[in-house]
C-alpha positions as CSV (number, residue, x, y, z in Angstrom):
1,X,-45.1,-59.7,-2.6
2,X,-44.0,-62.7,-5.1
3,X,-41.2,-62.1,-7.0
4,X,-40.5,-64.0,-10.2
5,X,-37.5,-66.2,-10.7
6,X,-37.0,-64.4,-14.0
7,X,-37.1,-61.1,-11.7
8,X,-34.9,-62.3,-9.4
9,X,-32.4,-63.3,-12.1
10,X,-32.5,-60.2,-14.2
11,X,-32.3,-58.0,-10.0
12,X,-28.9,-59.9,-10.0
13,X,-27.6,-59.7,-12.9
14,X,-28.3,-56.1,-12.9
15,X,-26.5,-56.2,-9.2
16,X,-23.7,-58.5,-10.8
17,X,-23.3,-55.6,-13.5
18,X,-23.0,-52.5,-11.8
19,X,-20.5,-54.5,-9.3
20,X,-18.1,-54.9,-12.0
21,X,-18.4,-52.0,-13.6
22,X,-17.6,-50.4,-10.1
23,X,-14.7,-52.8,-9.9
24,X,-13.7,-51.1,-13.3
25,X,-13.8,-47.5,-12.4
26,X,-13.0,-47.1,-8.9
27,X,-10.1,-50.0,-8.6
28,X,-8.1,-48.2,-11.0
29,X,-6.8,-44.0,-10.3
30,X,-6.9,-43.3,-14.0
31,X,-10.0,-44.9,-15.0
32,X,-12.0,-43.1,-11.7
33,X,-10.4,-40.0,-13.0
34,X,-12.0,-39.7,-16.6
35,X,-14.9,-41.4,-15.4
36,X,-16.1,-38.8,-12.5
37,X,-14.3,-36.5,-15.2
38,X,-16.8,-37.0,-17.5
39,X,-20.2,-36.7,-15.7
40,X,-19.3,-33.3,-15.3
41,X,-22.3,-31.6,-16.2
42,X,-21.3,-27.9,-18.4
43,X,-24.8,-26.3,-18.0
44,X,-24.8,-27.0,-14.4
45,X,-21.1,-25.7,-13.6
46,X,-23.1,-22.3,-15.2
47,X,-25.8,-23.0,-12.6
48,X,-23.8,-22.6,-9.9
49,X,-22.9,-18.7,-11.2
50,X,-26.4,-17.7,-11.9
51,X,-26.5,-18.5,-8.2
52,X,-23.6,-16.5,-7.2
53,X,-24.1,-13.2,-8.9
54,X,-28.3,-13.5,-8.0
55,X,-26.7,-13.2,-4.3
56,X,-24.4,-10.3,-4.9
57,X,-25.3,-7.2,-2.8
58,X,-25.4,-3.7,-3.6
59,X,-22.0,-1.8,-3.5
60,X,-21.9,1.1,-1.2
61,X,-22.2,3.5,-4.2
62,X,-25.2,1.6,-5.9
63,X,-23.4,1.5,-9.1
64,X,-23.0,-2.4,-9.6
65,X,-23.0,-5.5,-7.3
66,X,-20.4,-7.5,-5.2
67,X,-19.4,-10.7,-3.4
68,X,-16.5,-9.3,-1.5
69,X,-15.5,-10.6,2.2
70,X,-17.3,-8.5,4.5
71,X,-20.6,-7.7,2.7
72,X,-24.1,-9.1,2.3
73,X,-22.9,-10.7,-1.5
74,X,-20.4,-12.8,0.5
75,X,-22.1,-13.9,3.3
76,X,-25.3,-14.8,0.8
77,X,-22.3,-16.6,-1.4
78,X,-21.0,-18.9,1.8
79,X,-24.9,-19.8,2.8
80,X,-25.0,-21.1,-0.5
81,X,-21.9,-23.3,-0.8
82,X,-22.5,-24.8,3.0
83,X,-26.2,-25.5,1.8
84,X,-25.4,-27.2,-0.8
85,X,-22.7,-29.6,0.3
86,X,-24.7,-30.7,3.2
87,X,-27.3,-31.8,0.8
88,X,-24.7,-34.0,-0.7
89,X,-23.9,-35.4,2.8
90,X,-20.3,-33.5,3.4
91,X,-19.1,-32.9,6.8
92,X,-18.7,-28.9,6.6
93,X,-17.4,-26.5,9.0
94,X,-16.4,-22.5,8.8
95,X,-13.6,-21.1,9.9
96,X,-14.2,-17.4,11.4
97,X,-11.5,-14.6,12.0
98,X,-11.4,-11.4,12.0
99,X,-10.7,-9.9,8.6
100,X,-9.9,-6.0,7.6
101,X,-12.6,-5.1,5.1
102,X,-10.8,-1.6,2.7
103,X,-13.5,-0.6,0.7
104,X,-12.3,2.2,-1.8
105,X,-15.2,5.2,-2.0
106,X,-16.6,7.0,-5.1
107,X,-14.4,10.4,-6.1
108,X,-10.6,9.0,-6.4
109,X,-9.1,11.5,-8.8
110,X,-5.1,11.5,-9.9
111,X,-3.6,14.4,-12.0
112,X,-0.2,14.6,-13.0
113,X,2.0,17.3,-14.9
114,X,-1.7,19.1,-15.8
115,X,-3.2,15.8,-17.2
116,X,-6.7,14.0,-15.5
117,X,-5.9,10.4,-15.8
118,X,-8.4,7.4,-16.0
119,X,-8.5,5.0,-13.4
120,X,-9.0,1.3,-13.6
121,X,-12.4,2.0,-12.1
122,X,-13.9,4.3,-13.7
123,X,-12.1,3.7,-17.7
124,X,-14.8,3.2,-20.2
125,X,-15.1,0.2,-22.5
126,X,-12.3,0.2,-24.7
127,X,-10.6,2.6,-22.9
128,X,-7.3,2.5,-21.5
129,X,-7.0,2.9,-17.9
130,X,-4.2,4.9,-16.4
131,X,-3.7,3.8,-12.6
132,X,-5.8,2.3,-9.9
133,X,-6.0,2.6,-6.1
134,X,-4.0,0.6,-3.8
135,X,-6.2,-1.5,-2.1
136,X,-5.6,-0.5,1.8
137,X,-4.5,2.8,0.9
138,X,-5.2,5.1,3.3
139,X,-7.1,8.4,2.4
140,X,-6.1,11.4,1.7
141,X,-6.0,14.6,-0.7
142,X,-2.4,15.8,-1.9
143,X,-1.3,18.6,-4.5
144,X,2.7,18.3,-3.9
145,X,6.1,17.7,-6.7
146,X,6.6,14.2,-7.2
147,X,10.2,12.7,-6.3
148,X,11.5,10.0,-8.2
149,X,13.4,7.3,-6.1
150,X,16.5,5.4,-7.6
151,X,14.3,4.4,-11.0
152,X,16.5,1.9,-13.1
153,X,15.5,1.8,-17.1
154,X,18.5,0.0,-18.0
155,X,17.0,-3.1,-18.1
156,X,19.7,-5.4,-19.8
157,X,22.6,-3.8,-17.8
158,X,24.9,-6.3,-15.6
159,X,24.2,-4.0,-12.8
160,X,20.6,-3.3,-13.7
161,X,18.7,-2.6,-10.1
162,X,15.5,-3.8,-10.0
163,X,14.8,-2.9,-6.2
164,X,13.8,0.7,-6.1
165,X,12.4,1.8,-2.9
166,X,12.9,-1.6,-1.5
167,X,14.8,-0.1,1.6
168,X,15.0,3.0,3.6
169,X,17.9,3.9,2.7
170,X,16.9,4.4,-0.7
171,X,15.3,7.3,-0.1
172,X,18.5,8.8,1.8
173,X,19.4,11.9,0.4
174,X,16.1,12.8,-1.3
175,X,14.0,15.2,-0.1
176,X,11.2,13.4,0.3
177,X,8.9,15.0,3.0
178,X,5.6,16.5,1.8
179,X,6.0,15.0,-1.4
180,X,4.3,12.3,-3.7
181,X,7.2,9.3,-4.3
182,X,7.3,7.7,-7.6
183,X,8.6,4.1,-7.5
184,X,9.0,1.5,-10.1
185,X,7.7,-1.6,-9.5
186,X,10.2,-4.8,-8.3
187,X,12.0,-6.6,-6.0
188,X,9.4,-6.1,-2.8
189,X,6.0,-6.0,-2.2
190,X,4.2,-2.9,-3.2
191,X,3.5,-2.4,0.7
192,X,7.1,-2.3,1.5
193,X,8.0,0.2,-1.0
194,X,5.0,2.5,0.3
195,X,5.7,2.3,4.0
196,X,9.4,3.0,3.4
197,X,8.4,6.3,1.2
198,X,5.8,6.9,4.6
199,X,8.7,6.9,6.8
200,X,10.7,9.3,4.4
201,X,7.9,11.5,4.7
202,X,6.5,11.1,1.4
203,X,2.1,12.2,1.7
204,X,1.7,9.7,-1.1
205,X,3.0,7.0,-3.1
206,X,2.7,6.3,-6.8
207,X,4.0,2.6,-8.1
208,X,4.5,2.4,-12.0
209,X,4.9,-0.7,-13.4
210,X,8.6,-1.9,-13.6
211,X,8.9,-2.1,-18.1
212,X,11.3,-4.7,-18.4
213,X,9.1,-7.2,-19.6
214,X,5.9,-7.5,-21.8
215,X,3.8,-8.4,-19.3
216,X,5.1,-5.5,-16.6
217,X,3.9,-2.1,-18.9
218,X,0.3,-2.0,-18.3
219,X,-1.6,-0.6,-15.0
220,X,-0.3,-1.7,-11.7
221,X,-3.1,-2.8,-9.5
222,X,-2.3,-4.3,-6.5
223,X,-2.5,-3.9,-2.6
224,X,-0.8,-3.4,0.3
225,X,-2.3,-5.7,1.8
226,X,-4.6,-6.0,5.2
227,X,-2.2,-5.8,8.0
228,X,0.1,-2.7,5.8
229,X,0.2,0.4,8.1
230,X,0.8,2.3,5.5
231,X,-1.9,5.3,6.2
232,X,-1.2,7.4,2.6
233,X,-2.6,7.4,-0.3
234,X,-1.2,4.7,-3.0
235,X,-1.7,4.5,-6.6
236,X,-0.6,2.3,-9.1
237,X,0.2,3.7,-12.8
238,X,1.3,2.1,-16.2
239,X,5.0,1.6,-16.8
240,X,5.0,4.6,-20.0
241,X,3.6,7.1,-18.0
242,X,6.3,6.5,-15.0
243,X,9.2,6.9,-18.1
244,X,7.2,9.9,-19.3
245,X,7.2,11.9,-15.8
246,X,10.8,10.7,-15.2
247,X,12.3,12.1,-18.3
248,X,9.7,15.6,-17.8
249,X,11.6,15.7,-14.1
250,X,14.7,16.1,-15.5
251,X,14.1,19.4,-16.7
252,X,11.4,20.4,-13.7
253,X,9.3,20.1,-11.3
254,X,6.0,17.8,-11.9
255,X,3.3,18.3,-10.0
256,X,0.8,15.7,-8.3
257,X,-2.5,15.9,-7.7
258,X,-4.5,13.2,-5.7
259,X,-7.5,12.4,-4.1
260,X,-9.1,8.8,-2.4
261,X,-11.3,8.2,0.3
262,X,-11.8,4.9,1.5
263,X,-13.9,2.3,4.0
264,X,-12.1,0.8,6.4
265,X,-12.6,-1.1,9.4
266,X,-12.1,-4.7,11.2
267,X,-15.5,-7.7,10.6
268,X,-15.6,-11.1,10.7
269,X,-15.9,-13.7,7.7
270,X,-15.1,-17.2,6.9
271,X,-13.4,-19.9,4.9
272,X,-15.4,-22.6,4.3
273,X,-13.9,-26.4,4.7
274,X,-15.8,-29.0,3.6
275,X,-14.7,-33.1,3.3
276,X,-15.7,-36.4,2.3
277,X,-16.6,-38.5,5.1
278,X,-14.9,-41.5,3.8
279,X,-11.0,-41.8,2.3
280,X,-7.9,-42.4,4.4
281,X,-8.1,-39.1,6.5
282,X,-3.8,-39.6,6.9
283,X,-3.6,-39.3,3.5
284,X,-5.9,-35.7,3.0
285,X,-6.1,-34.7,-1.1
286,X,-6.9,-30.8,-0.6
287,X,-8.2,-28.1,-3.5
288,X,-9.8,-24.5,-2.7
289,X,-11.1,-21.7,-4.5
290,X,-11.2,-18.2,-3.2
291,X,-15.3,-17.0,-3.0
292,X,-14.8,-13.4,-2.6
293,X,-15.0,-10.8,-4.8
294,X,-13.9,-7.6,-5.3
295,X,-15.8,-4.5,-4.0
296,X,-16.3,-3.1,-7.4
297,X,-18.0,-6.1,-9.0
298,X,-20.2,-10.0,-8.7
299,X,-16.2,-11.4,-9.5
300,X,-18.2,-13.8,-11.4
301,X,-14.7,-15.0,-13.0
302,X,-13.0,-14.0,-10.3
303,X,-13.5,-15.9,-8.5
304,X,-17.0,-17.5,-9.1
305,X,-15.9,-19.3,-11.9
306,X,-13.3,-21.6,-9.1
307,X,-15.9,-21.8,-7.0
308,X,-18.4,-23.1,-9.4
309,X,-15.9,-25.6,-10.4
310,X,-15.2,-26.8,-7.2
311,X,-18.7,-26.9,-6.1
312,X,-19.9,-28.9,-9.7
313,X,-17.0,-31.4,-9.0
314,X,-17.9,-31.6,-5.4
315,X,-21.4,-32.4,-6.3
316,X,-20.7,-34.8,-9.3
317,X,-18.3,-36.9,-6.9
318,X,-20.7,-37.6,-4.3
319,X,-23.7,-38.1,-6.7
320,X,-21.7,-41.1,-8.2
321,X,-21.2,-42.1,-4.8
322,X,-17.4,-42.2,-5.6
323,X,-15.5,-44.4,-2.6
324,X,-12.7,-42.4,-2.6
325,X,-9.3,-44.0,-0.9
326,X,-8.0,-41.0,0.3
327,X,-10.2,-38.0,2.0
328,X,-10.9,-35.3,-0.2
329,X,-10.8,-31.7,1.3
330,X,-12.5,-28.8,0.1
331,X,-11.5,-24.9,0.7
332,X,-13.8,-21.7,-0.2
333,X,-11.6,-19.0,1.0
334,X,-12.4,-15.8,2.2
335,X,-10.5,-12.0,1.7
336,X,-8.4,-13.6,-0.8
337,X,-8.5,-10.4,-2.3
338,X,-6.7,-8.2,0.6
339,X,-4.0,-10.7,0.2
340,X,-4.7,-13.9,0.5
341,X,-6.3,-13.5,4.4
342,X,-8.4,-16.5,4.5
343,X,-5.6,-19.1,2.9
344,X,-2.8,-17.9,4.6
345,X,-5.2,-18.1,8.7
346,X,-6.0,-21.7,7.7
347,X,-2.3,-22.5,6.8
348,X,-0.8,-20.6,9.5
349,X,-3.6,-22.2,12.1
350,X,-3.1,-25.8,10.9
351,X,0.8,-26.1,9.8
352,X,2.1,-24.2,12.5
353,X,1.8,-26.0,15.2
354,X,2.5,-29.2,13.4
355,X,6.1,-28.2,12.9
356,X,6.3,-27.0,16.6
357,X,4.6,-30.2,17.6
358,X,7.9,-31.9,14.8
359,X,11.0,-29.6,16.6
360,X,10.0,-30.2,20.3
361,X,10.3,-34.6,19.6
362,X,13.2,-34.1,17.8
363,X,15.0,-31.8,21.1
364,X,13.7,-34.0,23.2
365,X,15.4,-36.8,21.0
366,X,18.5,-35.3,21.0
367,X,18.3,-33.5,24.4
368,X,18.3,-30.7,22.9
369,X,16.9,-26.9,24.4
370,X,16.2,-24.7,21.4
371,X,16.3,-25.5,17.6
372,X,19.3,-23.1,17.0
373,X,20.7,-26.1,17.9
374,X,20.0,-28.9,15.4
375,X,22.9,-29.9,12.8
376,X,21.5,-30.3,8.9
377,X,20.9,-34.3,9.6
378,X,18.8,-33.1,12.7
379,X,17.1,-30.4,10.7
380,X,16.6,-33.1,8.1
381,X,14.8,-35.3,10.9
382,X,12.5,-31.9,11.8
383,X,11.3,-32.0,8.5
384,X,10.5,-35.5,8.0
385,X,8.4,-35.5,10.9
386,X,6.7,-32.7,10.2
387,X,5.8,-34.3,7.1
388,X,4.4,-37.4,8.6
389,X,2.2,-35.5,11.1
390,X,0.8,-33.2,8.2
391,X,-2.2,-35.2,6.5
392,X,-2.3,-33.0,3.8
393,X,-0.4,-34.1,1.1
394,X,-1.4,-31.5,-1.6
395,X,-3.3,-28.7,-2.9
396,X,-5.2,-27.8,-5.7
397,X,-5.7,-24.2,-6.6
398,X,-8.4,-22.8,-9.3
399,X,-8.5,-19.4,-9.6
400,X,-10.2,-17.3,-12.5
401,X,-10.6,-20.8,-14.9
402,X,-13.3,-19.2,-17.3
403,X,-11.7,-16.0,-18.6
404,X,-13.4,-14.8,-21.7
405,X,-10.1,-14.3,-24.0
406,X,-8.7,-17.9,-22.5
407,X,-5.6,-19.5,-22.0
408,X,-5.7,-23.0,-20.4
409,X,-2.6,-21.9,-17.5
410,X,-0.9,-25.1,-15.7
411,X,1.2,-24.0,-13.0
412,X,4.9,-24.9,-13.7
413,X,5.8,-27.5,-10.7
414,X,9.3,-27.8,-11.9
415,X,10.0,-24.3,-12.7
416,X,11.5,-25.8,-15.8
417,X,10.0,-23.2,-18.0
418,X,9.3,-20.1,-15.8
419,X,12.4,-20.1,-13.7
420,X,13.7,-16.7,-15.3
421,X,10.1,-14.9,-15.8
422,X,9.7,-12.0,-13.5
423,X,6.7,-13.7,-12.7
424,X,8.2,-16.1,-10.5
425,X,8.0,-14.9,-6.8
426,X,10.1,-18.1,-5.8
427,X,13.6,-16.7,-6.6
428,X,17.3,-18.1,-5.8
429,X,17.4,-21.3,-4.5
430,X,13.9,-22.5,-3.8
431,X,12.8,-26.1,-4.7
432,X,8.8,-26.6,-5.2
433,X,7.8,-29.1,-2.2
434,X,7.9,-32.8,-3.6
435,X,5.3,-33.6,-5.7
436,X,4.3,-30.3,-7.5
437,X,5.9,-31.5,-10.7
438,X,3.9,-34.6,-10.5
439,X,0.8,-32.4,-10.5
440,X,1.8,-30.5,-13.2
441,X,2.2,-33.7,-15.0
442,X,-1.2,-34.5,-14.3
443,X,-2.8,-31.4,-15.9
444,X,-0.6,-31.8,-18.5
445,X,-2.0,-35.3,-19.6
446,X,-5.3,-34.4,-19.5
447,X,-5.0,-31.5,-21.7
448,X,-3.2,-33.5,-24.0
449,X,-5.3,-36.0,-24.1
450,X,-8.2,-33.3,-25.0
451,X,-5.7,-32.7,-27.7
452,X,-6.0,-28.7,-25.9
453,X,-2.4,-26.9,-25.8
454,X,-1.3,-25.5,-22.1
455,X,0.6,-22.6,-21.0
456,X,3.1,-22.7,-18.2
457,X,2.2,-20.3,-14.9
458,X,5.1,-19.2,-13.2
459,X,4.8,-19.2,-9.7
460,X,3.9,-15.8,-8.9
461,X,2.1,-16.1,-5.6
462,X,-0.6,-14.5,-6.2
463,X,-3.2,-17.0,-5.3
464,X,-4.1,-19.1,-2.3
465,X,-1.6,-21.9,-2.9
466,X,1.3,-19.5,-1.8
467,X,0.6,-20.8,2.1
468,X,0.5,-24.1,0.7
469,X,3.9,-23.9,-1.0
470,X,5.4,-22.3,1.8
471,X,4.8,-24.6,4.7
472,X,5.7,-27.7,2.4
473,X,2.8,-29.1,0.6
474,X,3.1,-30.2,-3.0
475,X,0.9,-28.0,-4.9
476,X,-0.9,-26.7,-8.3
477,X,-3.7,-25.6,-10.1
478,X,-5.0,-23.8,-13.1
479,X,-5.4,-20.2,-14.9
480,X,-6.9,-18.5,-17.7
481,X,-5.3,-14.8,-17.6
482,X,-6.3,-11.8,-15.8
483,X,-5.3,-8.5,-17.2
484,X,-2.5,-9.0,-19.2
485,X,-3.0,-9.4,-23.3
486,X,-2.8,-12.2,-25.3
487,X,0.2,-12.4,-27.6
488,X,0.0,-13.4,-30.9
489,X,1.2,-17.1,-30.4
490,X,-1.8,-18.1,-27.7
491,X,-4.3,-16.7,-30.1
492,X,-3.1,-19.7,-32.2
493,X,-2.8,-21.7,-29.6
494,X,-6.4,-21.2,-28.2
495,X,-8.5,-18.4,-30.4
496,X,-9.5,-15.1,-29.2
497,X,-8.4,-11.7,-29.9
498,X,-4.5,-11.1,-29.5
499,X,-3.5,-7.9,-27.9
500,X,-6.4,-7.7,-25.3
501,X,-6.6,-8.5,-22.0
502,X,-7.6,-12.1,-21.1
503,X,-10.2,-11.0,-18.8
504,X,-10.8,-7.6,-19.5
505,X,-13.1,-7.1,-16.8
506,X,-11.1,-8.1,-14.5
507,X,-11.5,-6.1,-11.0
508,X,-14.2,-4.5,-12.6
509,X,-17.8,-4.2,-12.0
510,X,-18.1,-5.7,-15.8
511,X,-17.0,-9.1,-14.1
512,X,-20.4,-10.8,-14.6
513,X,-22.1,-13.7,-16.5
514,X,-20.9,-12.0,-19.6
515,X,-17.2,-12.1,-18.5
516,X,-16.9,-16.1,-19.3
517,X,-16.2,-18.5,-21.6
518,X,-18.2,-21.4,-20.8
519,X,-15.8,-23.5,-23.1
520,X,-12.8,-22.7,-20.5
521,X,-15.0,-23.3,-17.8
522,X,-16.6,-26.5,-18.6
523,X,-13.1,-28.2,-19.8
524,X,-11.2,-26.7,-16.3
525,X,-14.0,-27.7,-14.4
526,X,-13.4,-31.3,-16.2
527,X,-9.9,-31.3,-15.5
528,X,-10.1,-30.7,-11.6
529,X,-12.0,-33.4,-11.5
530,X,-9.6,-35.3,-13.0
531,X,-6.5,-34.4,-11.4
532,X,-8.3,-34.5,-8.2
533,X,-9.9,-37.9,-8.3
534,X,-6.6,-39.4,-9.6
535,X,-5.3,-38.3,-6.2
536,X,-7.9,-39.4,-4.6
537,X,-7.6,-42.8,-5.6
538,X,-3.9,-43.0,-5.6
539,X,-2.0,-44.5,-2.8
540,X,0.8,-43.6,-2.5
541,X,-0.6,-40.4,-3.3
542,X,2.6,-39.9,-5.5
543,X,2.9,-42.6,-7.4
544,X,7.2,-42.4,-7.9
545,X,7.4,-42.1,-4.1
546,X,9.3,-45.2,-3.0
547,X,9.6,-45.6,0.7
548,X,7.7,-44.6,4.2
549,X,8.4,-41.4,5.7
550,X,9.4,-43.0,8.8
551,X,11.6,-44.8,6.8
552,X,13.6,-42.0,5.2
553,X,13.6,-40.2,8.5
554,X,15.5,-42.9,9.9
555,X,18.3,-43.0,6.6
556,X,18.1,-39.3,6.4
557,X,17.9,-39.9,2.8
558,X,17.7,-36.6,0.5
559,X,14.1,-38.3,-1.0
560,X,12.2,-37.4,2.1
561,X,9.9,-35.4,0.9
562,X,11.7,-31.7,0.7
563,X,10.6,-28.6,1.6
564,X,12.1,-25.5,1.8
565,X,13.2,-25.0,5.2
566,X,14.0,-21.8,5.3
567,X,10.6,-20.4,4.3
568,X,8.6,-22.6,7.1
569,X,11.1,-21.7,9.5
570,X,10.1,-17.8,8.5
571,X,6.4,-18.8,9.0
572,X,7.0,-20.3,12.2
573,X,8.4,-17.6,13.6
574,X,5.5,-15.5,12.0
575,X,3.1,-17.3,13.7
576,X,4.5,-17.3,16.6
577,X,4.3,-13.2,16.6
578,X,0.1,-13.5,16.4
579,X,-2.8,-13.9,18.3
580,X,-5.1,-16.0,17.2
581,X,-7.1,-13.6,15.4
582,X,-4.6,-12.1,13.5
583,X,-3.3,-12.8,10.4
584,X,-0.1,-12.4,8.3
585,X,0.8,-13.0,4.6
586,X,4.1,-13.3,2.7
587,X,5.4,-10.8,0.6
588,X,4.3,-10.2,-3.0
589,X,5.4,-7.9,-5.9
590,X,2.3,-8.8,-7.7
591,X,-1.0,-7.7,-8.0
592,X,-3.9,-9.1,-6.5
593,X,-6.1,-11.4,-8.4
């Protein structure tokens, strides 16, 4: 075939064109950011959900849908995420393990002091809910007094205690045995306060919501998590009716009556990982988004509304054939649900033996036998290392980013602003790894930039970055409110009704394509792309970091990239404790998202 000079001439020009053009997005982290930022495509984020709750599966009641780890609607919801980024040419892999699948059954009934209370569950629209199942509670029925434990309402007292059934000993002196213990909520995980009432010989547990805060009065729903062994019943109940059977107990007995039966048994599911086959793979960029549901409902905002981000920006990157600098890792997690199962194997599985791998060279250094032994400069030297051998350099977390009644939530990397909020699950001395504030920055620009106002998240653990954060990697992410209400000041900040939840479906079969706000969607969806393609075209990753880690190793300079030692040295020895289909999770006083 004869091509035409004038042909040929406009071919390179066009060639000449789209070169520099290239040159101008790619060679430059912020202008790669808003441009892959910007071919997000809003009615094709939405896609991606239609998709998600068509491939829900029937609960085991037939009352509504579901996604959750264990069941058809999950493993439906992982065929389509691993079809779909094989089409776009991303090396993909699943990550199996064994998983505890709690499934609570139609019937749970709670009356206390002659009242039938509502549950979470079954509380009709507009109606307010009065407690809600434990997830892994065990079964059970129980008509017994309720004993209170050491309850603290004196909340601006010097000596206030905000531990109650935290240890066994509270419960010395009470007679417990037979009875239903009623615990306020704080200071442990709900799973501690339930097993130590098990070993008292309570028959069942009910955890009201603590009260000293706004955001601690309505219904505690939460879990014990999957490896509890707690095998009683466990509720969780709003703060006012705790007071209300307190004060009533001072002048008499009240009487419990309960009833749950759940599902529970041991099957295998998977995380998903999926990664860009080019970028420095030393220098690993990392966000994730947890793809199971509850049992009750599709979890279309939680958590298909991450997902669909993730996937849309996953999609939009390798459409514009982005040639990213450093590798770009995605995570769909499974059971994030029973407590973050699926984030915390991968963690545990990768991070573990990295730091093992970081303390045996620095013994063998130092001739050393065991790492009781190191002095803070040698413990300085553990961590440095175990920072160079760890590729990933941070994490990206999106979890529930289209809630109806919206906030746009930016985690707060510095604790600057949610240091003091009982919220934060990162207490006492505890520094965010090096980095996080950076991220926080990040979000921060974009928004402004949007000219959309931001909320800081404290850092309450209750999402899939908490194995991140704890083994040292520079983290963040973004939120738009799960069940607590919207004050007065956000509804000027961002619209919506003040005083109702953000996501008032939220753990509810109601959690569908109604439940969103494609607005917070599309613009969080447009953020992660942002922040994430920064990153990705960023080296140094962190753009204030000013030396090698080898380098600061060798100084033992303070800026080496801290983490808090302490904490990894708790998951090591975690880990250490499980085979390799088991699983383990930190402790939380929070309820599960």
């Amino acid at each position: 075939m004869q091509v035409s000079i004038t042909t040929t001439k406009t071919i390179l020009a066009s060639v000449i064109s789209a070169t520099l053009l290239s040159g101008c997005y790619w060679d430059d982290p912020e202008k790669a950011a808003k441009h892959v930022s910007n071919k997000i495509d809003r009615k094709a984020v939405v896609e991606h959900l239609v998709e998600l709750e068509g491939r829900a599966s029937a609960t085991s009641d037939g009352a509504s849908v579901t996604r959750a780890a264990g069941t058809d609607g999950y493993q439906y919801s992982v065929e389509y995420i691993v079809e779909t980024m094989r089409e776009h040419n991303y090396d993909v892999r699943t990550q199996e393990f064994d998983f505890r699948a709690w499934e609570e059954l139609a019937g749970t009934s709670l009356n206390v002091a002659g009242v039938e209370l509502v549950s979470v569950r079954n509380a009709a629209e507009g109606e307010q809910a009065d407690f809600a199942a434990m997830s892994y509670s065990g079964s059970g029925e129980v008509n017994a007094p309720a004993v209170f434990i050491t309850p603290d309402f004196r909340f601006d007292a010097p000596d206030y205690d905000s531990t109650d059934g935290c240890e066994a000993s509270d419960f010395d002196g009470l007679d417990v045995t037979g009875k239903v213990a009623v615990i306020q909520r704080g200071g442990c995980s709900f799973n501690d306060k339930v097993v130590n009432a098990q070993g008292a010989g309570a028959q069942g547990v009910i955890v009201f919501n603590q009260g000293n805060d706004e955001g601690r009065t309505d219904v505690v729903n939460g879990t014990l998590g999957s490896d509890s062994g707690a095998t009683i019943p466990a509720f969780g109940a709003r703060f006012d009716l705790g007071k209300q059977w307190y004060d009533a107990s001072q002048t008499g007995d009240v009487n419990v009556i309960l009833n749950i039966n759940v599902q529970d048994e041991m099957v295998v599911t998977q995380n998903i990982i999926a990664e860009t086959k080019g970028g420095d793979a030393n220098q690993i960029v990392m966000l994730g988004a947890h793809l199971d549901s509850v049992p009750e409902g599709p979890g279309i905002n939680d958590n298909g509304s991450g997902t669909a981000g993730l996937l849309e920006y996953a999609v939009t990157l390798a459409d514009l054939n982005a040639p990213v600098k450093n590798k770009v890792r995605f995570a769909w997690w499974a059971a994030e649900e029973a407590g973050l199962v699926g984030s915390e194997y991968y963690t545990t599985e990768l991070f573990g033996p990295l730091y093992t791998q970081a303390e045996q060279e620095i013994l063998a250094q130092f001739e050393l036998e065991d790492p009781s032994q190191f002095t803070p400069e040698q413990q300085e030297l553990v961590e440095a290392r175990y920072n160079e051998l760890n590729k990933v350099k941070l994490y990206l977390n999106f979890d529930m980013i289209g809630s109806p009644n919206y906030i746009f939530g930016v985690m707060d990397g510095d604790l600057s602003d949610t240091k003091d909020s009982p919220d934060n699950a990162y207490t006492g001395d505890f520094q965010p790894p090096y980095g996080t504030s950076h991220i926080e920055s990040k979000f921060n620009d974009f928004f402004n930039k949007k000219k959309e106002a931001t909320v800081p998240q404290a850092l309450s653990k209750r999402s899939d970055y908490a194995g991140f954060a704890d083994w040292g990697v520079a983290f963040g992410g973004l939120f738009t409110g799960a069940e607590k209400a919207k004050s007065a000041e956000e509804a000027d900040l961002f619209g919506g009704d003040t005083g109702v939840a953000y996501d008032v479906c939220y753990h509810k079969a109601c959690d569908d394509l109604n439940n969103i706000s494609q607005k917070a969607l599309y613009v969080n969806t447009q953020s992660l792309a942002y922040v994430t393609t920064f990153y990705a075209f960023s080296q140094p990753i962190f753009p204030e970091q000013q030396a090698e880690p080898k380098a600061m190793a060798r100084s033992l300079s303070v800026n080496v990239e801290p983490v808090d030692k302490l904490r990894i040295g708790e998951k090591l020895k975690a880990a250490d404790s499980v085979s390799d289909h088991d699983h383990f999770h930190g402790d939380f006083d929070q309820d599960r998202e």
